[in-house]
C-alpha positions as CSV (number, residue, x, y, z in Angstrom):
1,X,5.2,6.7,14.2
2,X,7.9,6.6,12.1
3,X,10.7,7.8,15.3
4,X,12.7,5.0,16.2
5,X,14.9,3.2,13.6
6,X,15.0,-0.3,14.4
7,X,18.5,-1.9,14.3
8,X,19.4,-3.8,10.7
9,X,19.5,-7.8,10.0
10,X,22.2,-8.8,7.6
11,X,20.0,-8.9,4.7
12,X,19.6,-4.9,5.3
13,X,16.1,-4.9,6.8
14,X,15.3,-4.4,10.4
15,X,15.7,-6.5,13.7
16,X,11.7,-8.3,13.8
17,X,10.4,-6.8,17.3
18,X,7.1,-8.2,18.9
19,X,4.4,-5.9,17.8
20,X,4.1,-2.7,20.5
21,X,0.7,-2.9,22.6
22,X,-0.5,0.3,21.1
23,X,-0.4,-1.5,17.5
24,X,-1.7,-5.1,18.0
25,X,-5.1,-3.4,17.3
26,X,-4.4,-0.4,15.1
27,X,-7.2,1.8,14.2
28,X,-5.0,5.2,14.1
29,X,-6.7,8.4,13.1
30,X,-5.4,9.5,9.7
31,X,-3.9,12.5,8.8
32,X,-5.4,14.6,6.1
33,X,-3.4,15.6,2.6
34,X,-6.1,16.2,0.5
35,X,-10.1,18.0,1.3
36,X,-12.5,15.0,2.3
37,X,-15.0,14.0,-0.4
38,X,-18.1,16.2,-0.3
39,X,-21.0,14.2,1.9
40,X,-19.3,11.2,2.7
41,X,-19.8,10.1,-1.2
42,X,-17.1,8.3,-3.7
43,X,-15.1,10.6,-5.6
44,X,-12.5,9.6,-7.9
45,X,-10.0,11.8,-10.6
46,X,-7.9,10.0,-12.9
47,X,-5.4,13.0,-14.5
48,X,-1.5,13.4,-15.7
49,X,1.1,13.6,-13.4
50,X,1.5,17.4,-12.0
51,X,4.7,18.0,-12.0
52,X,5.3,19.0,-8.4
53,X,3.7,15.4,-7.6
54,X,6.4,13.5,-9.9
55,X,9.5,15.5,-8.0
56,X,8.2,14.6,-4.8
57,X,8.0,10.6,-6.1
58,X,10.8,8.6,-6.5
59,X,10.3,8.4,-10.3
60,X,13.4,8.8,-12.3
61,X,14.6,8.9,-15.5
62,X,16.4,5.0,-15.3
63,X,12.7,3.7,-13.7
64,X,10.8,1.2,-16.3
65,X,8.3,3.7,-16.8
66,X,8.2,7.2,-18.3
67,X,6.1,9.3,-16.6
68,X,4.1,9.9,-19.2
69,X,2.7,6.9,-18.9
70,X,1.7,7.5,-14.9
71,X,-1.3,8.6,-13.8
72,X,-2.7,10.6,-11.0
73,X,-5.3,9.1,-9.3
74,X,-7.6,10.9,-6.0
75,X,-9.8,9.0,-4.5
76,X,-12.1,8.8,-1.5
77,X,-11.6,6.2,1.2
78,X,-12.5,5.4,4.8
79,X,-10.4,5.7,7.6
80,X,-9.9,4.2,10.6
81,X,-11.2,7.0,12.5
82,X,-14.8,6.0,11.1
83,X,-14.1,9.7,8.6
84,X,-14.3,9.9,4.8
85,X,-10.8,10.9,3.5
86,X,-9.4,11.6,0.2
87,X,-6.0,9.9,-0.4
88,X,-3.9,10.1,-3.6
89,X,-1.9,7.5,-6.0
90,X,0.1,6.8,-9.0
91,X,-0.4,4.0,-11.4
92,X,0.4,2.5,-14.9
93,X,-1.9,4.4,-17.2
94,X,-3.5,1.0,-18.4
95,X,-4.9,0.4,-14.7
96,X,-5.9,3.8,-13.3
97,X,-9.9,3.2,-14.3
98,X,-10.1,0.0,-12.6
99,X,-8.0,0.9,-9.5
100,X,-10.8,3.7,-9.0
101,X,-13.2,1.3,-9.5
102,X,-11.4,-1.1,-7.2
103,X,-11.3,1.6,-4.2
104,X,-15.0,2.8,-5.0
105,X,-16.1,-0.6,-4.2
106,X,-13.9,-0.6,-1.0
107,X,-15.4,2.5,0.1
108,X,-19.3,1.1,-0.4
109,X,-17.8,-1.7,2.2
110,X,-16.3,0.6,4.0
111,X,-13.4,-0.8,3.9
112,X,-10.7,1.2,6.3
113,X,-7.4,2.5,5.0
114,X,-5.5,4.4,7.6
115,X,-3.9,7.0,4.5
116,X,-3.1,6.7,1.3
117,X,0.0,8.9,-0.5
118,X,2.8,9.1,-3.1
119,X,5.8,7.2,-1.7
120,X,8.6,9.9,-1.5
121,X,12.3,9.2,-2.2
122,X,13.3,9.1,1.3
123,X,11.4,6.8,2.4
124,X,13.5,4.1,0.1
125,X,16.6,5.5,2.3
126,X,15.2,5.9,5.6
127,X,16.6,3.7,8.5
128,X,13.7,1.1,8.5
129,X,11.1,1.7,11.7
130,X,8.5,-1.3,11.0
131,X,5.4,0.5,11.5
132,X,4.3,1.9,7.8
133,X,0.9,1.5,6.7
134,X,0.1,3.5,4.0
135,X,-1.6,2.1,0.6
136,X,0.1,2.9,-2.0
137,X,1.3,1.9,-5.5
138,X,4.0,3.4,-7.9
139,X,7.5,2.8,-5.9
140,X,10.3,3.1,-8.3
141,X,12.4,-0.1,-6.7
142,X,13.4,-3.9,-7.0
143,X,11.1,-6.6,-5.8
144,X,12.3,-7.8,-2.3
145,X,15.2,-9.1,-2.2
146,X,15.9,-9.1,-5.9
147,X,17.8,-6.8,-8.8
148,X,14.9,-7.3,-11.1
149,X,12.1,-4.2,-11.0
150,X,9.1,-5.1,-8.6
151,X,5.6,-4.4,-9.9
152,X,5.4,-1.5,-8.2
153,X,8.1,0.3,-10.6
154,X,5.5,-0.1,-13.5
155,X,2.7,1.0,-11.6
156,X,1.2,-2.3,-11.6
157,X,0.9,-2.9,-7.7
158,X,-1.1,-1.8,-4.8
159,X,0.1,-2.7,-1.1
160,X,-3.1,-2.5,1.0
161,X,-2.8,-1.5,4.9
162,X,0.8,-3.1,4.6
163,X,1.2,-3.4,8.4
164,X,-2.7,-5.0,8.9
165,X,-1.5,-7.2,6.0
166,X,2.6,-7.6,6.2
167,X,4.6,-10.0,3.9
168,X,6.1,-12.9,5.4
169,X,8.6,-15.4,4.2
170,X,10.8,-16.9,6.6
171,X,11.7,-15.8,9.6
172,X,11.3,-12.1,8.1
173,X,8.3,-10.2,8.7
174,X,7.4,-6.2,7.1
175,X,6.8,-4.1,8.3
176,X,9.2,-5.2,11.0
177,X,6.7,-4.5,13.8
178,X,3.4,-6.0,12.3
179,X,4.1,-10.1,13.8
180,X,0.5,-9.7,15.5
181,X,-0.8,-9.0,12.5
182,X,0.5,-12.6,11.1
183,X,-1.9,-14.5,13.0
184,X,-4.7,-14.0,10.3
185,X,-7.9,-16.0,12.4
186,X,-7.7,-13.2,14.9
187,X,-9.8,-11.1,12.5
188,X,-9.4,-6.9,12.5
189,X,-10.6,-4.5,10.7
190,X,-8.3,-3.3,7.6
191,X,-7.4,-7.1,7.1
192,X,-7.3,-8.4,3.5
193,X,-8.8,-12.5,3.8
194,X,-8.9,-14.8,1.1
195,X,-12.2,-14.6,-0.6
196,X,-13.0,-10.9,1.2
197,X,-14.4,-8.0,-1.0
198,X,-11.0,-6.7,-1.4
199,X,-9.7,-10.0,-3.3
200,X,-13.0,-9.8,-5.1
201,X,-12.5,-6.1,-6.6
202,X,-8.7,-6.6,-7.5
203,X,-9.4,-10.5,-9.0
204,X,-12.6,-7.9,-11.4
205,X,-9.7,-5.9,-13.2
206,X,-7.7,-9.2,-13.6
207,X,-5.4,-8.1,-10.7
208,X,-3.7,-11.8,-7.9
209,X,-3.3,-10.8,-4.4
210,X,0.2,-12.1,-3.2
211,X,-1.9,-13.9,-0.1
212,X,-2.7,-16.6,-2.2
213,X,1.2,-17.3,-2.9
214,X,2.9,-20.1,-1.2
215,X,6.5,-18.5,-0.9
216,X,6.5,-15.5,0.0
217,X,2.9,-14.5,2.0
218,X,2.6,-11.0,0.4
219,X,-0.8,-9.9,2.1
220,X,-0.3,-6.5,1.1
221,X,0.2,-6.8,-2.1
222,X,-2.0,-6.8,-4.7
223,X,-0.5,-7.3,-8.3
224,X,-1.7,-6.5,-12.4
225,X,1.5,-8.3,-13.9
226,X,1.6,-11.4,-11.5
227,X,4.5,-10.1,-9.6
């Protein structure tokens, strides 16, 4: 994953390819960062930012946010590989006891995440490859498309299985490779539905889901300032 750079469209993302085989139904094994949870049981820690986590983020001194006012989160989630994992995240201070509440009610469902990580600075300068799916939330960037600060630079967004659930508006789809993944009444797991148990837990803590907007379809995307 991750190996071949697609070529770029005008508008600096990449070519839209037809989704490999390999990936129309992806269930990929996922990679471990953190120790599993002990006997397959929810575990959450909500703490400051370590230091080493923050310099491998892509906070910065000009983002909206000090980083004082991140927080750490672990949790426990289920992968694709039918395996409890622990994944990690960073989020506005204000939401980090309902986002562990959110992802505790995703892992009684079993909901499956394939990982979960602390987006790095290169990944914002990386040749784009259209195959990421890793939840995450602090990204210290503009909305698509825009100058203004996207959600995600207050730590006020989640994307969830971004390539099961990719943003569409247009002809542009992201990731780049998910298209089969746009065709949301053939029904896989990792999916995000109107109405599901993920929509649910967000809609608790007073979180939209960018699904339910007109212009663009952000599936992923999951939203405690409404943008």
């Amino acid at each position: 994953m991750g190996a071949r750079p697609l070529p770029r469209r005008s508008d600096g993302f990449g070519e839209i390819e037809p989704t490999p085989p390999e990936l129309v139904n992806r269930a990929l094994p996922t990679k471990d960062l953190l120790p599993p949870p002990a006997g397959d049981r929810y575990a959450s820690t909500i703490g400051a930012v370590p230091a080493d986590v923050l310099a491998r983020s892509t906070w910065q001194a000009a983002c909206p946010v000090k980083a004082t006012d991140l927080r750490y989160l672990t949790m426990s989630f289920w992968g694709f590989d039918g395996r409890a994992h622990t994944g990690e995240m960073l989020v506005n201070a204000k939401s980090a006891a309902g986002i562990t509440q959110v992802f505790g009610q995703l892992f009684a469902t079993r909901f499956p995440l394939e990982e979960m990580r602390v987006t790095s600075p290169a990944e914002l300068t990386a040749p784009p490859t259209g195959d990421g799916n890793s939840t995450s939330a602090f990204v210290c960037r503009p909305a698509r498309g825009q100058t203004s600060w996207s959600a995600h630079a207050y730590g006020l967004a989640v994307d969830v299985n971004p390539f099961c659930n990719p943003y569409t508006q247009g002809d542009l789809v992201l990731p780049e490779l998910a298209s089969a993944y746009v065709d949301r009444s053939n029904r896989r797991p990792g999916m995000v539905l109107a109405g599901d148990a993920t929509v649910r837990a967000f809609a608790a803590i007073g979180w939209s889901w960018g699904g339910s907007w007109s212009s663009p379809k952000d599936r992923m995307h999951f939203t405690g300032n409404g943008h």
